[in-house]
One Martini backbone bead per residue (centre of mass of N, CA, C, O) as a GRO file, in nm:
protein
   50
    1UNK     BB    1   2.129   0.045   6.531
    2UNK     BB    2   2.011   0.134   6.205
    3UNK     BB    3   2.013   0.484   6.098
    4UNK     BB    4   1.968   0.407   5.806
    5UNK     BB    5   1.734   0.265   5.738
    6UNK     BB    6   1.531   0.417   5.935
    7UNK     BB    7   1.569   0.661   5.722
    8UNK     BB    8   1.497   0.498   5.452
    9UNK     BB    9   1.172   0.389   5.561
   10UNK     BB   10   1.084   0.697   5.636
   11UNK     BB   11   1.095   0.795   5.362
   12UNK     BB   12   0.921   0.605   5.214
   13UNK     BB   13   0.689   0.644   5.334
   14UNK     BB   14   0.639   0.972   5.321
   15UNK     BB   15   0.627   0.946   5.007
   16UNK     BB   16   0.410   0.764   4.946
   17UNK     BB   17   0.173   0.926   5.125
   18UNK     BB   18   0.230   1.186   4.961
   19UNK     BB   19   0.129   1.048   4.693
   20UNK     BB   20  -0.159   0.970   4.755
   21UNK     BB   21  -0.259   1.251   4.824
   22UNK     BB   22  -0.230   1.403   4.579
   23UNK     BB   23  -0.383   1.191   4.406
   24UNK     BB   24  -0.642   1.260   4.547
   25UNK     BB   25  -0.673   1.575   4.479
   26UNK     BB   26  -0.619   1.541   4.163
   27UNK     BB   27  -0.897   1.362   4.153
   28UNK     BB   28  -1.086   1.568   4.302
   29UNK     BB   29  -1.039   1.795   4.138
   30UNK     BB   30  -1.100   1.591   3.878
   31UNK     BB   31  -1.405   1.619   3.909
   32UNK     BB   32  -1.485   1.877   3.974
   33UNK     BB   33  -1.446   1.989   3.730
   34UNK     BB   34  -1.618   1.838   3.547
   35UNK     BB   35  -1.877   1.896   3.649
   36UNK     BB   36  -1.769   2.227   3.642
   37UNK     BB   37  -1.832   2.171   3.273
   38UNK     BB   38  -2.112   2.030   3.271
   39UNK     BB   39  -2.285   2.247   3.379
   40UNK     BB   40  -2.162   2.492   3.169
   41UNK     BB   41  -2.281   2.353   2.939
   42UNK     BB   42  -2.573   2.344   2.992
   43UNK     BB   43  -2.643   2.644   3.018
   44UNK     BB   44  -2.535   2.731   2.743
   45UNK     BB   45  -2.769   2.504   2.620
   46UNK     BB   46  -3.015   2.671   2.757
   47UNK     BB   47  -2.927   2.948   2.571
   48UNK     BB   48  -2.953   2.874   2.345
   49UNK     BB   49  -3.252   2.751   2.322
   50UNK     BB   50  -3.372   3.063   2.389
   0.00000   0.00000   0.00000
């Protein structure tokens, strides 16, 4: 058994799985974020025009 292969295909599994996780994460947030900014923008909209 070659345990330099097995280490750093275990590496590189764990940094891509790392990586989509992250990009999941900060795309989820990066949503989330948008909603409360355009919610927020008609909220403000909504007490101008009153």
């Amino acid at each position: 058994m070659n345990y330099g292969a097995i280490f750093w295909i275990v590496v590189y599994l764990i940094s891509t799985v790392l990586f989509f996780v992250v990009a999941g994460i900060i795309t989820f947030v990066g949503l989330m974020d948008l909603k409360f900014l355009t919610r927020g923008r008609k909220i403000q909209a909504d007490k101008s025009d009153n």
